[in-house]
N, C-alpha and C positions, 0 to 999 in steps of 0.2 A: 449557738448552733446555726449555722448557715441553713440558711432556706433553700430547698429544691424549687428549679423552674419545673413548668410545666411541661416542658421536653423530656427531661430528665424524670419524671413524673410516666408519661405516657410508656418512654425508655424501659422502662423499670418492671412494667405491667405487660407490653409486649411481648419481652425477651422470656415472660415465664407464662405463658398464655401457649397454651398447649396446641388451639386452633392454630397458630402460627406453625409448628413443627409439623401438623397434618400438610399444611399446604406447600411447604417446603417438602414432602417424602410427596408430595404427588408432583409436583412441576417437573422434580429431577428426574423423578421415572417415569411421565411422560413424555420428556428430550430423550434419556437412554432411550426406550421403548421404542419410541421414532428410527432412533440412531440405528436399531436392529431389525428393523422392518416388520417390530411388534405391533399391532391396534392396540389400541387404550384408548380409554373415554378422555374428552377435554374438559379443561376447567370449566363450572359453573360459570353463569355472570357475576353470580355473589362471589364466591369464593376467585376470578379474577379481579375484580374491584377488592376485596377486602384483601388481597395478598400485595397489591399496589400500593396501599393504603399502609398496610406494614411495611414494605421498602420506604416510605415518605416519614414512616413516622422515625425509625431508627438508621435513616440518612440524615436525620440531625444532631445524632448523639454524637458523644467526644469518645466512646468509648472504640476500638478496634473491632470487636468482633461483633458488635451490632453493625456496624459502616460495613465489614463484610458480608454479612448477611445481606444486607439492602441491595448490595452490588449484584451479588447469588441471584436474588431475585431478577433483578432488572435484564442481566447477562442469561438468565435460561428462559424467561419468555421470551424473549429478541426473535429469533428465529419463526417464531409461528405468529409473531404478531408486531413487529416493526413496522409493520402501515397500520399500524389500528393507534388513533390519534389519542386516544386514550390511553392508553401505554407509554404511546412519545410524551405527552403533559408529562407522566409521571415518570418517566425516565431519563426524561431530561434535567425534570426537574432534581431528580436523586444526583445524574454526575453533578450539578452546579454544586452543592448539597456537601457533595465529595470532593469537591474542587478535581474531577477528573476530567479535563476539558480534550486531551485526547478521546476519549472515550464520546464527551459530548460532539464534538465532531464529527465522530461517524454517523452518531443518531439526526444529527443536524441534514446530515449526507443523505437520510434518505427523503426529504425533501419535503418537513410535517414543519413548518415554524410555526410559535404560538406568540400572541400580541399578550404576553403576561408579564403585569409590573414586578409581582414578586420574581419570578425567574431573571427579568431583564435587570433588575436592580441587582441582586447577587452574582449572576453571571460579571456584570461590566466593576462593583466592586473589586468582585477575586481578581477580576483578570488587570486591576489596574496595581494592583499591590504583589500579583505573583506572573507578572511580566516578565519574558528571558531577559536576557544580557542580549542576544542575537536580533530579537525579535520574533513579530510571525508567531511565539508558540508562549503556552504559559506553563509554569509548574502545575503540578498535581500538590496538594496541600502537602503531605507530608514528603514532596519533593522540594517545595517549596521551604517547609521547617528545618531540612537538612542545610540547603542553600545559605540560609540565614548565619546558622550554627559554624557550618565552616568557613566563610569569609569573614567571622569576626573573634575566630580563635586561632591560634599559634597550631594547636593539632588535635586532630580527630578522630573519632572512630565509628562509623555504625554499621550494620548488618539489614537486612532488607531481601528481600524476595525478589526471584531473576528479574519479573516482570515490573520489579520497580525503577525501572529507567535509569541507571547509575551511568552507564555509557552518555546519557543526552546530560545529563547533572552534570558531569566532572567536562562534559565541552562548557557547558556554562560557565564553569565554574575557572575552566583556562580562557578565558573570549573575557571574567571578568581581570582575572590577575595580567592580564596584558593589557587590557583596558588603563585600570587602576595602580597598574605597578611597574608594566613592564619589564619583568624577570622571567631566568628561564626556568624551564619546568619541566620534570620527571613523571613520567608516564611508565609504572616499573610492573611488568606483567611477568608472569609464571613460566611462558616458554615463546620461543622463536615463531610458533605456529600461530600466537595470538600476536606477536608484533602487526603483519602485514593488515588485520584487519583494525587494530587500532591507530594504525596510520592512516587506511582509508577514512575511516569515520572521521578525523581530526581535521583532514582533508577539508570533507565537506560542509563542516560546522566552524572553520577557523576564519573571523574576520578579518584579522589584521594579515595579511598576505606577506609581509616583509620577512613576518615569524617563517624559521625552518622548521620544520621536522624532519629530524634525524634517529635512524634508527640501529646506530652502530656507535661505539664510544669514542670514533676517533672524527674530530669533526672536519669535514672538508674544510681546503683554503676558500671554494669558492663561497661558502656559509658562513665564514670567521667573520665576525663583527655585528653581526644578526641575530635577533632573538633569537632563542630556540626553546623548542618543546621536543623533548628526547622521549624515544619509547622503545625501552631497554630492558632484556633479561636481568636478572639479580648478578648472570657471570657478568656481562658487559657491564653495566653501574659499578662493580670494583673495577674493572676495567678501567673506567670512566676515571676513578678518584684516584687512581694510580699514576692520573699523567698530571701532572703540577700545574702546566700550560693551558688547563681546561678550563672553559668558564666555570664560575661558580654557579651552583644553583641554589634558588629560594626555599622549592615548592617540590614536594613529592607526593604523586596519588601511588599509593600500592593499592590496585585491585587485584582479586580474588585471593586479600590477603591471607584465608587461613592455608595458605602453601608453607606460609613465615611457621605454621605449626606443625602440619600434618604429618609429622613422625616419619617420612620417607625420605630416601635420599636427598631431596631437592630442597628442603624445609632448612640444613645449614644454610646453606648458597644465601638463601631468603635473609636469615635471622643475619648473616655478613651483614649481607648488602644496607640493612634498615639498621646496622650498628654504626656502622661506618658514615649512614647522613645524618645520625643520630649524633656524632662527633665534629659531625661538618655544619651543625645547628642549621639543617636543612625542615623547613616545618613537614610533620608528616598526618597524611592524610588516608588512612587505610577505610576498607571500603568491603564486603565480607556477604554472602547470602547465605539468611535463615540462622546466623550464627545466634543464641541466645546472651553470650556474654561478649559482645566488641570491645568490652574492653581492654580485654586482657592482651593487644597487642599493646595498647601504650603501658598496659605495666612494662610489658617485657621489654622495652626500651628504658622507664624507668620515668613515662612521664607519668599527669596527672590522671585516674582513672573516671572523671567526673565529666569529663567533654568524650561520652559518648551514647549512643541510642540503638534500641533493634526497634525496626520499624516493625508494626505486626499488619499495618492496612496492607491489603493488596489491590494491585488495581487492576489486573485480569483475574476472572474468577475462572475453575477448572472442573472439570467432568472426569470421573474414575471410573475403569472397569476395569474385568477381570477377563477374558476371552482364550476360555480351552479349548483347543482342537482336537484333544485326546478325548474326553467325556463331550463332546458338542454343546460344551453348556455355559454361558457369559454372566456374567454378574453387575449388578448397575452397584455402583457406592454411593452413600451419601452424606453428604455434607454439615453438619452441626445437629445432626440426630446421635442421641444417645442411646435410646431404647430398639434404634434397627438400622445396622449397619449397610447393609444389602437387600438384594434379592437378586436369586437364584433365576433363570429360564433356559429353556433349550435353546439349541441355537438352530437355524436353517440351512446358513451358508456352513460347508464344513472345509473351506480351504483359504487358508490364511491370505494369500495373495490377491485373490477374487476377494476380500475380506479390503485389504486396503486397496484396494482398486474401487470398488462402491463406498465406501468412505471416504477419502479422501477429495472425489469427485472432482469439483474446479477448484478448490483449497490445498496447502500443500501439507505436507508429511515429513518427519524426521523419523528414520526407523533405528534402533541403537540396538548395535551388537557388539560385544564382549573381544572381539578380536578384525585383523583385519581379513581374515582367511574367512569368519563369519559372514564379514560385510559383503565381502566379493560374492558369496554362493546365493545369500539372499536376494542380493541386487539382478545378479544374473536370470537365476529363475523366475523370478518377478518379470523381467524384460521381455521376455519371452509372451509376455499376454499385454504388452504394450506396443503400438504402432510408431512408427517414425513421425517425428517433427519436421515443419519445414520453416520455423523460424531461422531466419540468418546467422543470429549471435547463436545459436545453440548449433549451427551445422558448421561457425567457423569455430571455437570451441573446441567441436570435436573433428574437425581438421588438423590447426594446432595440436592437438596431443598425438595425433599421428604422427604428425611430422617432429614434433620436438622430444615425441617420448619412443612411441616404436607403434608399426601399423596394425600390433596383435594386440595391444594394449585394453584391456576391455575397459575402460574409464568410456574411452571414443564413441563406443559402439552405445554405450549408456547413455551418452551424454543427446545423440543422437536422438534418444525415446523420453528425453525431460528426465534424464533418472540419472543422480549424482553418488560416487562417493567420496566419502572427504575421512583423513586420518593424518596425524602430525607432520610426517616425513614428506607428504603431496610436495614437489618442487613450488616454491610461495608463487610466482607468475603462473601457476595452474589454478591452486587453492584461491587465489583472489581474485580468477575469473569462475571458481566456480560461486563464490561468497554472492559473488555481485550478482549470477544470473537467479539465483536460489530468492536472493533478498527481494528483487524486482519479478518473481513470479513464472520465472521462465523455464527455473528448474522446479520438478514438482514432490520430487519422490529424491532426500538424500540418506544415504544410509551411512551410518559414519561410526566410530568408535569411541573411545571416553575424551577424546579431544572437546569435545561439547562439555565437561566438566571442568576443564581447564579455563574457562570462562569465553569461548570463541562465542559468539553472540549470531545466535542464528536460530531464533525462535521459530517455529510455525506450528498451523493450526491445530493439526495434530501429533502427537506424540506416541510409536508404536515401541516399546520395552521388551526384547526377544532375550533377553540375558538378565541375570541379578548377579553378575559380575564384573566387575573390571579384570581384564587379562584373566588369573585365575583367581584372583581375591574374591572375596564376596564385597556387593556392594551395601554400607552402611549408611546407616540413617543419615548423617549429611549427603553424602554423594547421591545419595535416590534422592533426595529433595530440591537438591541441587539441578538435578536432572530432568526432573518433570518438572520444571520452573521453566523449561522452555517450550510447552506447553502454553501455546497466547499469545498474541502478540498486541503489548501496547500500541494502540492507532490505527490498527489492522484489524481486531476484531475484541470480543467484550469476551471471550471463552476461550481456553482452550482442551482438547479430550486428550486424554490420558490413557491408554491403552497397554493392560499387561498383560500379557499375550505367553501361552504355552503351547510350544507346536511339539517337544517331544517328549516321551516318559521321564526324560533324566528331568527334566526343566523343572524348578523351583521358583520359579519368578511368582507364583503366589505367596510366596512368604514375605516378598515386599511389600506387601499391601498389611501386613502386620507389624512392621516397622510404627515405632513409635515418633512424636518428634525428638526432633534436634536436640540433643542433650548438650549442657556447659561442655564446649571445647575444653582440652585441658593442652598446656605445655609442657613437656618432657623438661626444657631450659628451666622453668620456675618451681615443680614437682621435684623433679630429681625422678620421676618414676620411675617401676621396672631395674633399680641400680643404675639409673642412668650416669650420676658421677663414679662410683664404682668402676664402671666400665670406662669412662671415659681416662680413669684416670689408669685402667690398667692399660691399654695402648700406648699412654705414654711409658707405661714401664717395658714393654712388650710382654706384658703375660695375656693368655686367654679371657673370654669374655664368660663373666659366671654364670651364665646359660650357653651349653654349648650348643645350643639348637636354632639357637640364633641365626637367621637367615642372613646371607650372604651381602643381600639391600641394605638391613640393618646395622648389620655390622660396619660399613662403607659411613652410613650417617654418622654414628658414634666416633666414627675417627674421621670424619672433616669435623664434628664438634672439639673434639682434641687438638688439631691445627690452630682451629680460631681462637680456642682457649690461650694455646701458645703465643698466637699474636698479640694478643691482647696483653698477656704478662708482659712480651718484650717489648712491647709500644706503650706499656702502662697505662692501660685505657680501662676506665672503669665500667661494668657492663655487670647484668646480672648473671650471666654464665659464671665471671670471677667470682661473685659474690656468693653465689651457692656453692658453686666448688670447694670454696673453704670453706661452708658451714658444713658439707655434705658428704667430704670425704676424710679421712681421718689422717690420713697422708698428706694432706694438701701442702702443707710447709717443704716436705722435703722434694717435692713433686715440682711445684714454683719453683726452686732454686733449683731444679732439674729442666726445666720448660728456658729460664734468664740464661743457661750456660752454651743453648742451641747456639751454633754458629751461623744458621743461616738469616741472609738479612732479611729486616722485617718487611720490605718492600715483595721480596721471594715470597713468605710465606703470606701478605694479603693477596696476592691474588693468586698462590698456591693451594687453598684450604681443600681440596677434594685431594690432595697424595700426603700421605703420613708424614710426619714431618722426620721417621727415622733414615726412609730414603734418601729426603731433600739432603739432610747431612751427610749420609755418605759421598751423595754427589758432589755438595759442595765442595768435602775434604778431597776430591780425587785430585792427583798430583799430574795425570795427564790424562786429560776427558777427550773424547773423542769431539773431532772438530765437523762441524757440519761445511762441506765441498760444496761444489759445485753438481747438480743434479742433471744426468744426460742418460737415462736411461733407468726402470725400472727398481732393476736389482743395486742400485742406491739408496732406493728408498726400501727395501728389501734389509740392505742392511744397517739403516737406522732405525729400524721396528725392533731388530734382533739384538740390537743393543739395550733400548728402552726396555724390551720386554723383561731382558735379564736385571737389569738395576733395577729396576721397579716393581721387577716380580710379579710380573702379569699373570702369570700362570696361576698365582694364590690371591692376587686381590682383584682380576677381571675375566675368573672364568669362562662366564658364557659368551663373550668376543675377544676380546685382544688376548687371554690366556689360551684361548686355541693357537696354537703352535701350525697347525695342519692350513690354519684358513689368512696366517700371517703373510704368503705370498701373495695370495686374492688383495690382501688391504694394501701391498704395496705396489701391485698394476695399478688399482683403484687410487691411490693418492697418488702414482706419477700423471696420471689421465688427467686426474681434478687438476694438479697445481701445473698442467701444461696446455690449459685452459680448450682440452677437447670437449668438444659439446656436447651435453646431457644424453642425446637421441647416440651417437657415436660411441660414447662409453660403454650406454645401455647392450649395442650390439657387441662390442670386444664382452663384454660379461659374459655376454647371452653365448658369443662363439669357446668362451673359453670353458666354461659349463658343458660343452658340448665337446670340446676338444679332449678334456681331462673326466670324462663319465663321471662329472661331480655326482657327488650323492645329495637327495634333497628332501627334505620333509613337509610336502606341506600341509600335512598335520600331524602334530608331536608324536602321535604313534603310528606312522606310516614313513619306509623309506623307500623313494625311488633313484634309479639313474633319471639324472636330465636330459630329456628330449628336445630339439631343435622343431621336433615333427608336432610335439603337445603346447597349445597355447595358454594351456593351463600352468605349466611348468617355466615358459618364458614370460606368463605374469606374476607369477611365486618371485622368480629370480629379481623381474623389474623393482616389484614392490620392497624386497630384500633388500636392493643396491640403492636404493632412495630411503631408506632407514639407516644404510650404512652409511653414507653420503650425510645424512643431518646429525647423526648420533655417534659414530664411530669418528668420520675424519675429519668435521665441523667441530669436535666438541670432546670426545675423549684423544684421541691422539692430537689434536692442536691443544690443548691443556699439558700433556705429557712434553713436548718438544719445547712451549714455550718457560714450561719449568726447568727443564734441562739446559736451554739455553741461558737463562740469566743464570741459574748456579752457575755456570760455566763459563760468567764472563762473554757470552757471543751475544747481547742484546740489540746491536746493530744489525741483525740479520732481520727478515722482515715474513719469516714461516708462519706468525700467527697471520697475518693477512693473506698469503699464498694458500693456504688453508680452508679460512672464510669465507675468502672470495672465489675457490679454486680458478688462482690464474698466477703467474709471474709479473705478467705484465701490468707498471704501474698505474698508466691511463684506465685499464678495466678496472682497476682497484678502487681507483679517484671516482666513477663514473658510479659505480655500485654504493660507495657512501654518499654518496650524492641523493641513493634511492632509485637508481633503474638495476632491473635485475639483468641478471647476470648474461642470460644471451642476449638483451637488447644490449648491454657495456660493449658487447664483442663486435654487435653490430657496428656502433657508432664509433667503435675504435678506430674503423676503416677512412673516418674522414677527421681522423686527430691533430694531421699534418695542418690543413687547411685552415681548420674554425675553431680550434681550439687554442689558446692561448695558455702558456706554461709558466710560472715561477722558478727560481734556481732550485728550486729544492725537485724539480718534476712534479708538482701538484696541478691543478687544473685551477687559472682564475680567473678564467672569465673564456663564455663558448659564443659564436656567432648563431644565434638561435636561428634567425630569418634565412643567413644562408645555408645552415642545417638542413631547417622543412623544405629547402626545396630539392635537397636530394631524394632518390627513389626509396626512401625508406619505408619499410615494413608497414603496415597500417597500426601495429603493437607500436612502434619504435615511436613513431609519430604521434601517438596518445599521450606516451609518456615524456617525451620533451615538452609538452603543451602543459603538463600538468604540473612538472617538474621544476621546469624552467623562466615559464612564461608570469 
């Protein structure tokens, strides 16, 4: 029988000591109470020393939710009593305790130090054994246990709470593989909208400077021979493996891996991409928040399911309410009570905006709405009871987007009063100035859409919830947890509030607060659920899907899983997609020998898997394919839409955009504009005049139609917002997929339309200059002195620029940042 210490002893007696949950239900509702401009009595002397006394005693325990609780503690009296020296002893002593030494340095921060051997002994231990890679900073213990785990295993997996630092972990963890290895490395994110901010951060935590990062699969000349750290969508990574001539890579981090699952369009793309490194015996390292089962992505590759963990510590503690403006009445939640979940009180303030305006105060705000038509009207009316800034970075800011977007643009006018918003499609040299001024304090107030669940890393202190949806789904139990996880910010502060907020009768965002946890993920790939091989295996037949109710989304998933299936037959690649297939469909045999007889080559269909593969074959067999010319005018590109659209059948597999037949004109202005490399603010206005020219009709709300007005600037931000979605999702991503499938079937792979596309330009120096990592109107800018300082290979690539005599042209004050940062 093993012996209990005496920790484990005391442990044991506290967690069921009922005094303990009294003093926990009154601390949190005297913060709430505060927080609403209620009176409540303060803690006794007793009852403050005996609640400090319980944070000291279960910040020694090994268990999770005693460490939580001690944190609970420490994180809700801060506020009313962070100079009371008696608190700091004990609160400091709990992060040592915790090994949360971000958190101890704030408390350090407010300027209490104590001469005590037990603290100064533990403190200088931890921090000699969970020392970065970098320096300057140390792990948090169970950032530290993960650290350990992945540098001395082949591959990984754990799960973990927003606010457990995965961002600062996996730079440690690339600063040690460059260190210790020097190989390249994959940084493989969910969408384009997280690249830009994963690249800044890499930026500023990368020591070895020789290393690139690059954030496109084709690597510049001037980069070739250089380590690299690539940070790359799942499209781009096939991309990547599809060119021969590419370095090899070691190491892959998939963060916010459960996308590799989530049952939506985007989750094939994923399960390719982690197939294909999984073939290239690339070690993989996924990385997943609140998930209860990490393991299960290395099943689904097929490794070992034993090297992986869900962390349960957190190390921002959080505050829950409930705040109706229909009944006047707010509710405080609480934390590791069983027997009283809440309380109920009136409220005083009865208008949501005055509401986050006295809350928020000098701390900032995320407010998250369901759409981006949502974002704009709360942001706007909110503005309205905010004064202008006269910081510089925030009035150039909102100059730029005048000038680069349009001067009706309401981003500017925002931006102007500390108040941002941020959604996928933002042009990325907007989004990563607005990231940067938000992260440094300058923006106060961002209102943004489900882009924050996509893993863009933009905590702050408060958290305001105006929707219990994404787009029109409801939002579930991962995504809400996911969601209020940005709620706090490690190193910034020990709390963050959480605010669920009902401003109209339809509003159901109280039933988020009834969500349970996180339930076991499950995979469709490893289940079969729902008929998943059934269906998949009827596509390849061409019959119907045995749910004919099946959304349109859905159905798109089940037939890129069909494509990748076929590749994998005709590349012979073992995978568990194969492996259930045949256990799972009863057809499987004559279905394989129907998948091996495909004519299309297997090179086509990897990085084809999002178009059926019964198209890919007709295109392939066509006897005379239409040749793509020379493009000098619109109605060219006009009429290669109208080509594509008919072979491809856009009408039946991309309704709500490229199947509109009516709106296939508008896309082909829109792609002659991009790929003849006119500027973002130029386009914006040929949109805006042609909207005006031809009485488009507009909706900017699904059940509202109007003609568009030149005169309503409501209607030329509807549009803007429209053509900046069209621009990253239509001619970025579905039509450069469509063209560049039609060209290999077709034998025109010389042609170079996926980059004319990507980069929207022709021209090859903007091209070069773009994967280099300047964006796209700084490439345009610096084009202008290509002749002079730039030096060229036979092939037209860029190998080398005159940096010095560069900066002394009159460049931009943008253009000049990024050479310095780029280059230097």
């Amino acid at each position: 029988m093993i012996k209990r210490t005496i920790i484990q002893e005391l442990n044991e007696k506290a967690i069921k000591d009922e005094y303990l949950y009294d003093l926990l239900w009154k601390i949190q509702h005297i913060y709430g109470a505060r927080l609403f401009n209620k009176k409540t009595e303060d803690l006794t002397k007793k009852e403050f020393s005996d609640i400090l006394r319980f944070s000291d005693i279960l910040s020694r325990s090994n268990e999770p939710l005693n460490r939580n609780i001690a944190l609970k503690i420490i994180a809700t009296l801060y506020t009313d009593y962070h100079k009371n020296e008696v608190y700091q002893l004990f609160a400091q002593n709990v992060m040592i305790k915790l090994g949360n030494f971000p958190s101890l340095k704030l408390l350090e921060n407010d300027g209490i130090k104590f001469d005590n051997l037990e603290l100064e002994y533990d403190k200088r231990v931890k921090k000699y054994f969970q020392y970065t890679v970098t320096g300057g900073n140390c792990f948090t213990d169970s950032q530290y246990d993960i650290f350990r785990k992945i540098v001395n295993s082949n591959h990984y997996s754990f799960s973990a709470g927003t606010s457990f630092g995965k961002s600062f972990l996996f730079s440690e963890f690339i600063n040690w593989i460059i260190q210790e290895k020097n190989e390249n490395i994959v940084f493989l994110v969910p969408s384009r909208a997280l690249i830009t901010q994963v690249v800044e951060d890499l930026k500023d935590t990368l020591i070895d400077k020789d290393y690139k990062i690059v954030s496109n699969p084709e690597i510049p000349a001037l980069f070739r021979g250089k380590g690299l750290i690539l940070v790359l969508t799942p499209e781009r990574l096939v991309s990547y493996f599809s060119k021969n001539t590419n370095p090899n890579i070691s190491t892959m981090i998939i963060d916010e891996a459960q996308n590799v699952i989530s049952n939506d369009e985007r989750s094939p793309i994923f399960y390719h991409a982690i197939t294909l490194a999984e073939q290239k015996s690339v070690k993989l390292y996924f990385a997943s928040p609140n998930i209860p089962n990490p393991e299960i992505f290395l099943e689904l590759v097929g490794n070992s399911k034993e090297e992986s963990k869900q962390i349960l510590d957190v190390n921002v503690s959080q505050n829950k309410y409930f705040v109706d403006f229909i009944s006047k009445k707010y509710r405080i939640y609480y934390d590791f009570l069983t027997r009283k979940k809440y309380d109920e009180f009136e409220m005083k303030i009865d208008d949501f905006y005055a509401f986050l305006m006295r809350v928020t105060e000098m701390n900032q705000s995320i407010i998250y709405c369901n759409s981006t038509n949502k974002v704009l009207e709360y942001a706007r009316v909110f503005s309205k009871s905010v004064g202008k800034c006269k910081d510089n970075d925030i009035l150039n800011l909102a100059n730029y987007i005048r000038k680069n977007i349009h001067d009706k643009y309401y981003l500017a006018e925002l931006i102007e009063k500390g108040i941002a918003f941020h959604f996928g499609a933002l042009p990325q040299e907007i989004r990563k100035k607005i990231e940067k001024l938000f992260k440094i304090g300058k923006i106060k107030y961002l209102f943004t859409t489900s882009t924050l669940l996509q893993g863009v890393n933009l905590p702050a202190k408060n958290l305001f919830i105006l929707s219990d949806k994404i787009g029109v789904s409801r939002l579930k139990e991962f995504d809400f947890y996911n969601l209020i996880g940005r709620a706090g910010r490690l190193s910034k502060e020990l709390y963050g509030n959480i605010f669920i907020v009902k401003t109209d009768d339809k509003s159901k965002t109280k039933e988020l607060l009834n969500l349970k946890k996180v339930p076991n993920i499950k995979s469709q790939v490893l289940s079969g659920q729902g008929n998943f091989y059934i269906n998949v295996g009827n596509v390849l037949d061409g019959k119907n899907m045995t749910n004919k109710n099946l959304s349109a989304s859905k159905k798109r998933e089940i037939a890129d899983y069909a494509t990748i299936l076929t590749y994998h037959q005709k590349k012979n690649i073992p995978s568990q997609l194969v492996d259930k297939f045949i256990q799972k469909n009863k057809d499987s045999s004559r279905l394989i020998k129907k998948m091996r007889g495909i004519n299309v080559p297997e090179d086509v269909l990897m990085i084809s898997t999002n178009i059926k593969t019964k198209y890919q074959e007709e295109i392939y067999m066509l006897d005379e394919p239409y040749i793509f010319g020379e493009i000098s005018n619109w109605k060219d590109c006009r009429r290669i839409l109208r080509i594509l659209s008919k072979i491809y059948n856009w009408e039946e597999e991309d309704k709500r955009r490229l199947g509109n037949v009516k709106r296939l004109e508008y896309y082909a202005v829109l792609m002659f504009e991009w790929i003849r490399s006119k500027p973002l603010s130029a386009m914006i206005q040929s949109t805006i005049n042609y909207h005006e020219k031809n009485k488009v009709e507009i909706r900017i709300t699904p059940n509202s139609k109007e003609i568009f007005s030149i005169d309503k600037a409501q209607h030329i931000n509807y549009v803007i917002n429209e053509l900046l979605k069209d621009i990253d999702n239509v001619l970025k991503f579905k039509i450069k997929n469509y063209i560049i499938n039609y060209l290999k079937l077709t034998d025109q792979e010389d042609n170079e339309w996926q980059n004319y596309l990507e980069y929207g330009t022709f021209d090859k120096t903007i091209i070069e200059l773009q994967k280099i990592g300047f964006d796209r109107a700084i490439a345009m800018e610096l084009n202008k002195y290509k002749s002079k300082h730039f030096n060229f290979n036979t092939s037209g690539e860029i190998i080398d620029i005159d940096i010095n005599k560069l900066l002394e042209k009159e460049l931009s004050s943008e253009a000049r940042y990024q050479v310095k940062l780029l280059l230097t």
